[in-house]
C-alpha positions, 0 to 999 in steps of 0.5 A: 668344118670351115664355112662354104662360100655360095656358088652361083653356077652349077657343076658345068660352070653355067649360071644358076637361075635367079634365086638359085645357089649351089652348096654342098652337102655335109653329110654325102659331100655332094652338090644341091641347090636351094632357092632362097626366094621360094625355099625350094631345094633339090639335089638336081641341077635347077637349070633343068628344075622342072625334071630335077624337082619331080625326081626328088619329090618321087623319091621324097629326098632332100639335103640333109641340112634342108632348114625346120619346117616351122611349126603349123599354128592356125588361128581365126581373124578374131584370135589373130587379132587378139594376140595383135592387140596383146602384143602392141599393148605390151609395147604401149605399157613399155613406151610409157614406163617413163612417161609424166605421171601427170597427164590427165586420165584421158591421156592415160585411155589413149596410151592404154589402147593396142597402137597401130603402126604409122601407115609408111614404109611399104610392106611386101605382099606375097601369095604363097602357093602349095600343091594341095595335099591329095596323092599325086598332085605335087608330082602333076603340078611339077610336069604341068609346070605351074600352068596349070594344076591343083594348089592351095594359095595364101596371102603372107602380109606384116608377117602373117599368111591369110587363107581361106579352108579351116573353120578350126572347131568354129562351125560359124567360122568364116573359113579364113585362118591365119598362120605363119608363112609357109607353114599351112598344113596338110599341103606342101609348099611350093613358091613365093610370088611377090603381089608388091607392096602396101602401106596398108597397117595391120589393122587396115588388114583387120578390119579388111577381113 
């Protein structure tokens, strides 16, 4: 099958909300649309989302092709941190591999410790919002059209998605978890909102919470 070219209009040739692309379902050979900055995807016309969303949420339909979830992977501050840390000392043994052997030990205690990134460029952050995971609230959410209504929000910040709910068998635990964007369980994802952006480091995040 050859590849598809993106349409930015619907069938009657009006032009799409932002964000919004028309594709074609491999399998039933018709249209859908699929939000690329919320991750949104309905078999009905988004022109007219706030109807064609609920229908497919009460029906429980989606394309065929519609992207993995991704795999739901709580950890606390602490464990977050932790694998943080690995993962920049990993970088750190890597860098001084071919590093003079000659320095003196202080230098060796230096090169040793997880190394933050410099404080610049900006890095986004976005709240992402779910509809919390008791019966009905994703089709209520969808009529009240986000005025108001019953949601889950997090903070997706370097790469990781903070929020506030899961002690995870930790009875003393904060309650703040982190997992990857979008993936916190058992609510449904709804939208991505931009916050704009900080040169805050991951570990000015850290110490944050």
């Amino acid at each position: 099958m050859s590849a598809q070219v993106p349409t930015y209009e619907n069938a009657d040739g009006n032009e799409l909300p932002e964000g919004w692309v028309r594709w074609v379902d491999p399998d039933s050979d018709e249209f859908y649309y699929h939000n690329a900055l919320t991750g949104e995807t309905t078999w009905d016309d988004p022109s007219r989302w706030r109807i064609g969303l609920l229908v497919d949420r009460i029906r429980g339909l989606g394309p065929s092709d519609a992207a993995p979830a991704k795999p739901y992977r709580p950890r606390t501050v602490e464990a977050a941190f932790a694998e943080w840390s690995t993962k920049n000392a990993a970088l750190d043994d890597d860098d001084g591999a071919g590093s003079d052997e000659s320095d003196d030990d202080d230098d060796d205690d230096v090169r040793s410790r997880p190394r933050p990134p410099p404080a610049g460029p900006e890095q986004p952050v976005t709240l992402r919002v779910y509809d919390v995971a008791f019966k009905g609230a994703r089709a209520l959410n969808s009529v009240l059209g986000g005025s108001s209504g019953a949601f889950h929000t997090a903070i997706e910040v370097h790469g990781l998605e903070w929020s506030f709910g899961a002690i995870l068998g930790d009875e003393d635990a904060c309650g703040i978890f982190a997992c990857e964007p979008a993936t916190a369980q058992p609510h449904q994802y709804r939208e991505a909102i931009s916050l704009g952006r900080t040169r805050r480091t991951p570990v000015d995040v850290f110490n944050l919470l």
